[in-house]
Each structure stands twice: as C-alpha cells, then as structure tokens.
ZAMARGU-4260 file (C-alpha; in steps of 0.2 Angstrom, whole numbers, plus 5000, padded with zeros to 4 digits):
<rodrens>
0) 4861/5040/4833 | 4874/5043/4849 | 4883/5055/4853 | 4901/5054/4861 | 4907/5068/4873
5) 4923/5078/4876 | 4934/5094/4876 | 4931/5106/4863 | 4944/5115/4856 | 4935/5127/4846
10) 4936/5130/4828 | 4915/5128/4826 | 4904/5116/4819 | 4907/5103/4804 | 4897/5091/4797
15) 4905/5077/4787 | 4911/5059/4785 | 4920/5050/4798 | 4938/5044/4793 | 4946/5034/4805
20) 4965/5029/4806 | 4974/5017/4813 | 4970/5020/4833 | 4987/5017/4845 | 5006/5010/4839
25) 5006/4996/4830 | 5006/4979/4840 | 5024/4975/4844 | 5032/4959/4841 | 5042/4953/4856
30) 5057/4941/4853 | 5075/4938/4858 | 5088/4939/4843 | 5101/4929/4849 | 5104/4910/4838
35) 5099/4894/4846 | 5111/4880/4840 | 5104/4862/4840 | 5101/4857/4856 | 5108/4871/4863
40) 5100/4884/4875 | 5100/4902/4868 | 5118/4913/4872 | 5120/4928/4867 | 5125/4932/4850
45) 5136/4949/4849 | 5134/4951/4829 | 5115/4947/4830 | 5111/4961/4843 | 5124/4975/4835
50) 5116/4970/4821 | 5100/4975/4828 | 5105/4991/4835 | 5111/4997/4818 | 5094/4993/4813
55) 5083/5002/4826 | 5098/5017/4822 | 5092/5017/4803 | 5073/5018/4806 | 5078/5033/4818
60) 5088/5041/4805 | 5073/5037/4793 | 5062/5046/4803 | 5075/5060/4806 | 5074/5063/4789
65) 5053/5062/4787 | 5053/5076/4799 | 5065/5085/4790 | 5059/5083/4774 | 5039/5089/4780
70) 5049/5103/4788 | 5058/5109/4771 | 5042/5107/4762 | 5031/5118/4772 | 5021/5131/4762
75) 5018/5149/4768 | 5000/5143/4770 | 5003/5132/4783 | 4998/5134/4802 | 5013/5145/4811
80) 5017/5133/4825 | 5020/5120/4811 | 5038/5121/4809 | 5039/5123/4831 | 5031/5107/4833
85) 5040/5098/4818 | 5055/5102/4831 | 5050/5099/4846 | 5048/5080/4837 | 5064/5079/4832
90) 5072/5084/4846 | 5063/5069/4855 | 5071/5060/4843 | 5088/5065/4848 | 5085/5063/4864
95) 5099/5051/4873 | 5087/5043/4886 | 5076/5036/4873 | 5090/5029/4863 | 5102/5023/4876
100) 5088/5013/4885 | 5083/5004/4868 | 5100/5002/4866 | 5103/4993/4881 | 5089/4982/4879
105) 5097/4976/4864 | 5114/4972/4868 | 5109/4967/4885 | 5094/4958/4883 | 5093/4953/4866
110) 5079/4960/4863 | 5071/4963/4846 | 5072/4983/4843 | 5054/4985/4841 | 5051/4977/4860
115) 5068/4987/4867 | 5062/5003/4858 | 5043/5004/4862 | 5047/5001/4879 | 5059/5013/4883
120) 5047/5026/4877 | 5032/5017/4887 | 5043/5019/4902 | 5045/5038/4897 | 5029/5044/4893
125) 5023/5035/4910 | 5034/5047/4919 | 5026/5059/4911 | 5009/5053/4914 | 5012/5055/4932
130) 5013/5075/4932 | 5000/5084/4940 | 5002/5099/4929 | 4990/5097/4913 | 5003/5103/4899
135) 5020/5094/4906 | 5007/5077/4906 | 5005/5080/4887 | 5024/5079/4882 | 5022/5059/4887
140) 5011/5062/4870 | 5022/5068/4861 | 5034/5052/4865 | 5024/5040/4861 | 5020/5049/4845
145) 5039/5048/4839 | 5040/5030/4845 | 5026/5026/4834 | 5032/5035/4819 | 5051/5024/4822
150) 5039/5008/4825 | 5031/5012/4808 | 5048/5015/4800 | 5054/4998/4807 | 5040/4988/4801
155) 5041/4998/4784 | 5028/5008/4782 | 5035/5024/4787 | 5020/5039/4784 | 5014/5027/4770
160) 4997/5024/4780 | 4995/5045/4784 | 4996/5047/4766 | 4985/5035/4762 | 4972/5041/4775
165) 4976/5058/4770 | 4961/5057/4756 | 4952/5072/4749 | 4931/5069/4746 | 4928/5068/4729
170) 4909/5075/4731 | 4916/5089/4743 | 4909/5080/4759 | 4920/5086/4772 | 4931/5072/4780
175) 4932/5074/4800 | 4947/5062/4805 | 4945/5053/4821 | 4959/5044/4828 | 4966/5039/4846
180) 4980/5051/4844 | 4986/5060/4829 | 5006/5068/4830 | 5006/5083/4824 | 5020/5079/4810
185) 5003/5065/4803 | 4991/5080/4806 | 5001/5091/4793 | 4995/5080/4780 | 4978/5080/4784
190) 4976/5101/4777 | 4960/5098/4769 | 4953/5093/4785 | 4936/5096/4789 | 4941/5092/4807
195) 4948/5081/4819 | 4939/5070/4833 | 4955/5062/4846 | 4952/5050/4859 | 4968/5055/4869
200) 4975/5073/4874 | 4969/5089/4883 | 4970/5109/4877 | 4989/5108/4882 | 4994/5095/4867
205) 5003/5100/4853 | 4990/5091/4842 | 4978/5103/4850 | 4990/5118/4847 | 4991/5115/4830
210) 4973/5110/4825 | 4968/5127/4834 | 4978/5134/4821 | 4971/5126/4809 | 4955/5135/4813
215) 4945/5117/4811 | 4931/5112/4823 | 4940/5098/4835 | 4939/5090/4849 | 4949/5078/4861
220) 4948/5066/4876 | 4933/5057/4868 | 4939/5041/4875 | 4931/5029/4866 | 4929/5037/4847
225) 4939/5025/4838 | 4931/5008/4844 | 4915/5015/4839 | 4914/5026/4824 | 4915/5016/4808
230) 4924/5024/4791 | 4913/5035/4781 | 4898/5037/4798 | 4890/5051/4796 | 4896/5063/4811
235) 4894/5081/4818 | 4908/5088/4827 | 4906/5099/4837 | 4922/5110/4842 | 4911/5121/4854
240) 4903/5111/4866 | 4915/5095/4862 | 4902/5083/4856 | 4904/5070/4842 | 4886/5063/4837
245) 4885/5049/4825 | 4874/5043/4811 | 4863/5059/4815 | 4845/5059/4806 | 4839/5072/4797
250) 4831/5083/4808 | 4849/5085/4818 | 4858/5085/4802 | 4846/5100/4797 | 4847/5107/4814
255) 4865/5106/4812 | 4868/5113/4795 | 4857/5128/4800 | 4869/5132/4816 | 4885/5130/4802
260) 4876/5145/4791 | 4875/5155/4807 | 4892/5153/4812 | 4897/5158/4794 | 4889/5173/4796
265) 4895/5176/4813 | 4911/5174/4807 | 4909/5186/4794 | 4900/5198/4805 | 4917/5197/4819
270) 4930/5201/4804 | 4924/5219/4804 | 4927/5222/4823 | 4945/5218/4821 | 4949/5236/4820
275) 4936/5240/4830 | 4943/5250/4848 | 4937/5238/4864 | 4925/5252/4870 | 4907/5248/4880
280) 4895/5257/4877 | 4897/5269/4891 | 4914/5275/4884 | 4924/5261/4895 | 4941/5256/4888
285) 4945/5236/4889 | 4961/5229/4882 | 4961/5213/4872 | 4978/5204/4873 | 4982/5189/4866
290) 4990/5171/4875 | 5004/5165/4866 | 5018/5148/4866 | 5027/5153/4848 | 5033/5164/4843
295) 5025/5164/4825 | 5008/5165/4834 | 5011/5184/4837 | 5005/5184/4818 | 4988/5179/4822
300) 4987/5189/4836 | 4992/5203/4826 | 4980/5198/4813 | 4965/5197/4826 | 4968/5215/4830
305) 4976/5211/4848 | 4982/5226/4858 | 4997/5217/4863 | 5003/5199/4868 | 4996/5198/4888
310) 5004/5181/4891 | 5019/5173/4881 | 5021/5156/4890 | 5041/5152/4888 | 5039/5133/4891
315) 5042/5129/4873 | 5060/5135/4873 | 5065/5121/4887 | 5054/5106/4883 | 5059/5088/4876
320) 5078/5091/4874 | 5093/5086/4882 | 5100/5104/4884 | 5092/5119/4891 | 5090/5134/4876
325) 5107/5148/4878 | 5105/5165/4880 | 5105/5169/4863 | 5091/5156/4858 | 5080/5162/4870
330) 5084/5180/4865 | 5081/5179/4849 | 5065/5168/4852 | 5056/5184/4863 | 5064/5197/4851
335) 5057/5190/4836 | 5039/5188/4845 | 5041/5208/4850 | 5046/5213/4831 | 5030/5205/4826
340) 5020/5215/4838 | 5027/5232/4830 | 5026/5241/4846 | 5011/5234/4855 | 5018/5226/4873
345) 5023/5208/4875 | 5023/5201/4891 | 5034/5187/4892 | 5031/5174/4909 | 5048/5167/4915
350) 5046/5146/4915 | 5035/5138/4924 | 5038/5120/4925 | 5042/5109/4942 | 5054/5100/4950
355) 5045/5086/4943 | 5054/5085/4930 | 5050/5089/4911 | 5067/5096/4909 | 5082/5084/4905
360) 5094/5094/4913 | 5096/5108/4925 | 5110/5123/4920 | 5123/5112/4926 | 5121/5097/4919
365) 5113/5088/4933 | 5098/5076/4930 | 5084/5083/4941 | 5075/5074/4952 | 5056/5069/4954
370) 5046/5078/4964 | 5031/5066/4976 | 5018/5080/4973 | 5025/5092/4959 | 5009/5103/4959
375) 5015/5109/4977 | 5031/5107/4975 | 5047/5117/4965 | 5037/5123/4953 | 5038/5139/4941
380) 5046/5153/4952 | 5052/5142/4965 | 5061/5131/4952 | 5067/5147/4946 | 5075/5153/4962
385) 5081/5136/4964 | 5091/5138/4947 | 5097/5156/4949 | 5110/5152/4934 | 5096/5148/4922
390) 5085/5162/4929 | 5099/5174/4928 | 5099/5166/4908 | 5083/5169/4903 | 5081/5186/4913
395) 5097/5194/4900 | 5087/5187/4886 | 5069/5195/4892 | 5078/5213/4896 | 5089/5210/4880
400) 5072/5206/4869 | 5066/5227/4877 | 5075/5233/4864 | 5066/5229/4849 | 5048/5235/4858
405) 5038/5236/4876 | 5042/5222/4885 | 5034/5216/4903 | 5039/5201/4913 | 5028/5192/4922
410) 5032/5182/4938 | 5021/5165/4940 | 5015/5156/4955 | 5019/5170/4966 | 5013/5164/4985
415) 5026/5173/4997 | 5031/5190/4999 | 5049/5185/4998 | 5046/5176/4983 | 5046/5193/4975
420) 5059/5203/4981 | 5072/5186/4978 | 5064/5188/4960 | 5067/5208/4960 | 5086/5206/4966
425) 5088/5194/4951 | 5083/5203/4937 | 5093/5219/4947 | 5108/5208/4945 | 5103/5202/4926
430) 5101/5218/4922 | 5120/5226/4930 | 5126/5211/4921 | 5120/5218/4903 | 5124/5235/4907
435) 5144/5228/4912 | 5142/5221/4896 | 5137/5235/4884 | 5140/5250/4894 | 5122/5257/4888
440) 5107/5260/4895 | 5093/5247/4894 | 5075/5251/4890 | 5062/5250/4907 | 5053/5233/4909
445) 5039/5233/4922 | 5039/5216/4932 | 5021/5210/4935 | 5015/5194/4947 | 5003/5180/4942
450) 4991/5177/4955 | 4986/5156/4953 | 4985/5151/4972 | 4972/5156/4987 | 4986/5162/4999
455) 4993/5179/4983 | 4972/5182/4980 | 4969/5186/4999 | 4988/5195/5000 | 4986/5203/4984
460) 4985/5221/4991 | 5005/5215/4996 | 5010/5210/4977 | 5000/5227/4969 | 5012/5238/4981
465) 5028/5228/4976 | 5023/5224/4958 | 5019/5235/4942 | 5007/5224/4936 | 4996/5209/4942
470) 4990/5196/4931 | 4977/5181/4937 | 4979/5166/4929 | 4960/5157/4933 | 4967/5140/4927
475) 4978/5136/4942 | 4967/5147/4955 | 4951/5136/4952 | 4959/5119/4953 | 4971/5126/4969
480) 4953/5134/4977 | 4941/5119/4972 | 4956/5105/4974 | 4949/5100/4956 | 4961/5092/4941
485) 4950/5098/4928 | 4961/5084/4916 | 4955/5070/4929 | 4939/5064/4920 | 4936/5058/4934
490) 4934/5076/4946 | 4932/5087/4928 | 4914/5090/4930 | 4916/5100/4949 | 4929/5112/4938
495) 4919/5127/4941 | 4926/5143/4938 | 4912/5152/4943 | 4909/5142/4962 | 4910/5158/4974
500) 4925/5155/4981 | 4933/5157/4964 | 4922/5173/4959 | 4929/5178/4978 | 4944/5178/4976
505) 4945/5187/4958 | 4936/5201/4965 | 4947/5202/4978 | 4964/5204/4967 | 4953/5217/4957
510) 4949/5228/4971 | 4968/5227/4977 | 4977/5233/4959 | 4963/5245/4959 | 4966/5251/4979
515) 4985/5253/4974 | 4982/5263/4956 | 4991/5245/4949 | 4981/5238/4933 | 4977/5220/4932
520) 4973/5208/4919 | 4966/5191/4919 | 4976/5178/4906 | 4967/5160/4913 | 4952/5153/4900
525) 4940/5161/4911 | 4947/5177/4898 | 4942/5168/4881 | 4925/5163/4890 | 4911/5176/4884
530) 4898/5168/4897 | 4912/5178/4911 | 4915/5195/4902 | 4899/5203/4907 | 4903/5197/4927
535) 4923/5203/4923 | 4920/5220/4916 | 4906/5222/4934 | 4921/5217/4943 | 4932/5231/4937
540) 4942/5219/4926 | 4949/5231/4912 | 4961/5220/4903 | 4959/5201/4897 | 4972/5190/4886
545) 4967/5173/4879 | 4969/5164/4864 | 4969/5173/4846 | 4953/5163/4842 | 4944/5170/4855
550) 4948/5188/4853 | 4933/5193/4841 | 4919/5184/4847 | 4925/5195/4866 | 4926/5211/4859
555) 4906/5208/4853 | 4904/5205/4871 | 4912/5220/4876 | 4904/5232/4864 | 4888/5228/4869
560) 4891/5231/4887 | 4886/5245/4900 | 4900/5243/4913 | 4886/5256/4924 | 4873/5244/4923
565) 4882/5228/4926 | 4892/5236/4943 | 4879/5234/4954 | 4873/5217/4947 | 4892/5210/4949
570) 4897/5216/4965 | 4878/5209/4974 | 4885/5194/4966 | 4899/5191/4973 | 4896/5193/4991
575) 4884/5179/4988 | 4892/5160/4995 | 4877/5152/4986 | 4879/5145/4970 | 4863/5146/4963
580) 4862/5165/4969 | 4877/5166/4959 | 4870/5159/4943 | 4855/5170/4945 | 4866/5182/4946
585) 4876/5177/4930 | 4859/5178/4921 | 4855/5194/4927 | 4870/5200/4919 | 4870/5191/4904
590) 4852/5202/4901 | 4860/5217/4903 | 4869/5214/4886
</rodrens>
C-alpha cells in the first residue's frame, strides 16, 4: 500500500477500481514529405506538402465535428458548464495561431503534419506555462488537449480510445479514472464515473471545473499517478484531503468505507439546511453567496439555497479566441446569470487577466505584448484602464444586464486610490452612453473593490469611503503577503492563509468597511474553508461567497456559532505575530462550536 498526494477538489470519498488511460499525446512521428529521386538530395515537393495540409485540415474538421456532435447530444442531465467548455475547445480549434504555425511548418518545412501541428501547440501552451497567474497557466491545458484530440484524429483513432475506456463495472465497483490529463470533451464520457485521479492541472482547470460539477471525489496534480497505478488497483480517492492510496488492506478499506457512510449521511443531513436562513445562534445574520464562471452555474447556486452570486468571474467570455466577445455577447451572458438568480444580487467582477497575454487581441486588433513579470504587471484593473474601449464595452453590458435584477460590479486588484476614481469616471461615461442611447433611466449598481494586495488591506479605510462595497479576495492577498505560488509545488506547502500577517491584514479591511458603515465580504477559498468561519464570523465578517459545493457544509458552521463567544477569542488572535499562538487560537475557537 502507498499512497500518492495532491489537490483535492472535493466531491468526497470513493472507493473503487483504478482505470487508467492513455497518459500524454500520442508519440509523434517526425519526417520530412518531400520525394527523394535516386541519387538525388531531397527538394521540396509542392503537391506532397499541399497535400499534407489538406490532410492536417481534415482531421481539424473531424474533430470540429466531434465537438459538435458531443455538444448537440448533451442531455439535461448533464454538468452545466458542459456545453461552455465544449466551446471554449472549439474555439481553440479555430484559432489562426495554431493553424497558421502548423501550416507553415508544412509548406515551409516539409514537415509531416503530425510534427508541424503538435509543435505549434507545444510552443503555445509553453507561453502559457510561463504565466504567473494559476488560471491563465491552465488554458496551455486546454491546447494541448485539442492538439491531442487532432493527433488522435490523424492517426485514426479519433475518441475511439475514450469510448473504449469509458467502461461501466459490471459488478457495481466504482471505476475512479486516473490519467495525466483528461480534456473535458473525453471526461463527458466518463458519466458513470466514480471519480477521477489527474496528474496535471490545479483548481483553475476546466477539467477541474467540470468534474466539481459532476459532484465526484477528484483530485489533480498528483504527478506521478499514471506511471504507478496499474488497471483494475484497488484505490481510495480521496477528494477532501487530495490523497490517492493504492492496493489498500482491509483495515483502510474498512476505515474507508465507514468515512463514505458518514459522508452519505452528512450529505443527507446538509440537504435540509438548504432553506435554512444563515442565522448563529445568537440571532446574527450571515450571507452565503456563491462564486461563479458560467453562467449555467447560477442553477446550482440557486439550488444550494445561495443568497445571491458574490462573485461572477468574467474571464470565460474573453479566453482562447481570436476575438474579444461584443457587447451584446457579454450582455446576454450577465443577463441570463441575473434571470436565473430571480432577484437575489449578482455581482459581476470586470476581467481580470494581464498584460501577459491570454487574450489574442486587444479591442483593436492589436496582438498584445508579454509582460516579463505578469503578476505585477497590467493586470485586471490596470489592463482595464489600459483598454478604456473594451472596458467601456463590458461596463454597458454589466449596467445593461441591471435590468433583469440587482446587479453589483466589482473592481479587482484595486492598489491606488486613483485606480478608483479612473474606474468611477468610466462607468459615469458607460453609463451617459446607454442613457444617449435609450433616453431612459437605468437601474442603481453599487461599485465595490476587491482587496487582493497588502498596500489596499492597510489603505482600505480609503476604498470603504470611495466604494459601496468591498470584497477580499484571500487567494491573491496570501500569495502577494507570503510571496507564495500556491501552484509552485515547489513553495505550495508555505501557502498559508492563516500566517498572521494574512489574519492581519483581513482584520484590518473588516474593521475599515465596518468604521465607514460599508459591508464587506470575503470571495477567496478561505470562504469555502470551514476550519476559517468560526475565526471570520469573530472578525466581523458577515458575508462570505465560495463555490456552490461548499455552501451547505458553511451554513452548518454558521448555525452552530456564538458570534459573542468567539469575538473575544478572534480579536486576541489576531494581534498575536506568532503562529503557533495563532493555531491555538484557531483551536480555541473551533471549541466554541
């Protein structure tokens, strides 16, 4: 027995047979096309490379047609962001840059189109690879998992393989897959899954978007999975903690079937809080808002009894195609997010990406250029200030989107006080533009900040007087504080978002929107974590949004707590610089429950 170890996307416990797929791309064959005559030395042969290009364009269009095909035949059961993903790969597929460099290769080069087109996407996913920014280093994923599927198509398997693999136990064992990488187009196969166990990715993936959704215990960046689980091992996976033990004995096997009765139950036991109010038992009112990327998530959210959507990433809308979305796209993207909440408040964030570049294109058509450190450079509000076109763009479409229910727009990476009156002029202007082109009123939409650097948390008390709202996103704040890429393997263990200087900092943003009568939320995982929400609800915190999964399993937390109790406990805690004073102190309150 051994056990493996890495991040755990939740979904809880599953114990099953391993099935393991085919682990990377398929090893490509390298050769010139061009005829040798006799004696000859090789020249180039025209008809031989044209006829190569027509061949790499058939396996794209073979593909195209996979992807549109899965997409026409999924069912209502299927996970929401399905059909979103399915997209986001075909519009990869589209993408000029991919097919122009193979192209060139070809008729250049001679090369064979398997060599001209796996190394065109090897050379983009490496650009993607050097990002600093966790989810813009994922879409290199999601190239290499197109260019595998045209590999496949030109070698002739096509999805063959993922429908072989796609088996169901015939003695209902549950089959946990385990692979280097699945695409989310091969995962949709897999619905019988009893899990899923990936050596590549982080939470940021689309494959991990979409196995969240499918509610199954998985677990990514695990390294090393593939080379040493065989077909039909015995494995526990564990979506919690991110562990993958193989060839168990009895005892874990027991010990492990006994946790998956427990989280049955527990399961059942959360369903009947979903329309439970987020009261503690001192009568304090909490807000449970949900984080979302598609806008078919709201459905989930809705269905886990959310008070609203506390944190709509935009991203989605822009990445892996050669043209930024219109107005109208991006309209009828937040409008349909805020119909679903039927009048519970959306918050939608304007895009956060760098001048990095995961965009193809800037609003005018310009290819952008990289960025030597993108995690302190353009990024998210300064890229936006940057682009005043295509934050213009997306500010009609949020104000538009406040027709059909409450809308909030939320402001990220906020770390200058000018950032926030440029921002404010903007959406003045955005909004004289609709009213010039209507000539009727437009509903109120309260503008909030993000704080996700040091310098806003020690200047919040400047953002809570400008601001409606302030929202702390913990991700960014404890990698910016601690200096920490929590997706470096490498560093990941020092991520710690309860070092003091972290806890410091949050309580200090707290004590601001509270000084200025200005509410404040935290959206960061920190939110979803139920070891923090006894310390958060001592700080003051009075509204947290996270993911739909962890909704439930927070509003137990909540109703067991005495904010009265853990006040004291919190605030001794965070004056402390000594970190183990402060996981005393996060015992304490943990006993207070």
């Amino acid at each position: 027995m051994f056990s493996i170890h890495g991040t755990g996307l939740g979904g809880g416990i599953v114990v099953g047979r391993a099935v393991v797929l085919e682990s990377r791309l398929l090893d490509v064959p390298h050769f010139h096309i061009d005829a040798v005559g006799g004696d000859a030395a090789p020249g180039p042969d025209p008809a031989a490379r044209q006829a190569e290009v027509a061949r790499l364009l058939r396996a794209i269009d073979m593909v195209r047609t996979e992807l549109s095909g899965l997409a026409d035949r999924l069912t209502d059961n299927m996970p929401a962001e399905a059909q979103a993903l399915l997209q986001v790969h075909a519009m990869i597929l589209e993408d000029p840059t991919l097919l122009e460099g193979a192209t060139e290769a070809i008729t250049t080069h001679g090369r064979n189109a398997e060599w001209a087109f796996a190394a065109q996407a090897e050379f983009l996913a490496e650009q993607f690879a050097q990002f600093e920014d966790p989810y813009l280093r994922e879409r290199g994923r999601d190239v290499t998992q197109v260019a595998d599927r045209v590999l496949k198509a030109l070698s002739g398997t096509g999805h063959v393989q993922a429908l072989r693999n796609a088996r169901q136990a015939d003695d209902g064992v549950p089959l946990i897959y385990v692979a280097h990488d699945i695409a989310p187009a091969d995962m949709l196969h897999y619905t019988q899954a009893g899990g899923f166990a990936m050596d590549l990715g982080g939470t940021a993936s689309h494959s991990a978007i979409l196995a969240r959704s499918m509610n199954v215990p998985a677990v990514v960046g695990l390294g090393s999975a593939v080379r040493l689980v065989r077909d039909d091992d015995w494995i526990v996976l564990d979506g919690q903690s991110g562990v993958l033990l193989v060839d168990p004995d009895e005892t874990v096997l027991a010990e492990y079937r006994h946790r998956i009765g427990l989280q049955a139950l527990e399961r059942k036991q959360l369903e009947r809080l979903v329309h439970v109010p987020g009261t503690t038992l001192d009568g304090v009112s909490v807000d449970l808002h949900a984080n979302i990327e598609l806008p078919d998530e709201a459905e989930q959210a809705m269905a886990m009894g959310a008070a609203g959507v506390g944190l709509f990433r935009t991203e989605f809308l822009f990445m892996n195609r050669a043209s930024l979305p219109d107005e109208d796209e991006q309209y009828e993207a937040y409008a349909r997010t805020v119909r679903a909440m039927k009048g519970r408040a959306v918050t939608i964030r304007t895009i956060d990406v760098g001048a990095d570049k995961t965009l193809s294109t800037t609003h005018d058509g310009a290819v952008p250029a990289a960025a030597p450190n993108p995690a302190l450079g353009q990024r998210a509000i300064r890229f936006s200030l940057a682009e005043p076109a295509m934050f213009l763009q997306q500010l009609r479409a949020i104000l538009r989107a406040a027709e059909h229910g409450p809308v909030r727009l939320l402001i990220p990476m906020l770390a200058h006080g000018h950032e926030v009156e440029q921002s404010l002029r903007w959406i003045a202007q955005a909004r004289e533009q609709l009213l010039d082109r209507r000539r009727s009123p437009l509903p109120p939409v309260p503008v909030g900040g993000m704080i996700e650097v040091p310098a806003a948390a020690l200047t919040a008390s400047l953002f809570a007087r400008r601001l409606d709202f302030l929202s702390i996103g913990t991700n960014d704040l404890v990698q910016y504080t601690l200096a920490i890429d929590r997706a470096d393997h490498a560093v990941s263990a020092l991520y710690d978002p309860f070092h003091p200087a972290v806890l410091q900092l949050i309580s200090l943003t707290l004590r601001a929107g509270q000084r200025a009568g200005k509410p404040v939320a935290v959206c960061g995982e920190m939110a979803g974590d139920p070891q923090a929400t006894a310390l958060l609800l001592g700080l003051g915190l009075r509204s947290f949004s996270m993911h739909p999964a962890s909704l439930l399993r927070i509003k137990r937390e909540v109703l067991r707590s005495d904010v009265s109790r853990l006040s004291p406990i919190a605030t001794r805690l965070v004056r402390s610089d000594d970190p183990d004073k402060v996981q005393a102190g996060l015992r304490r309150l943990r006993e207070q429950q």
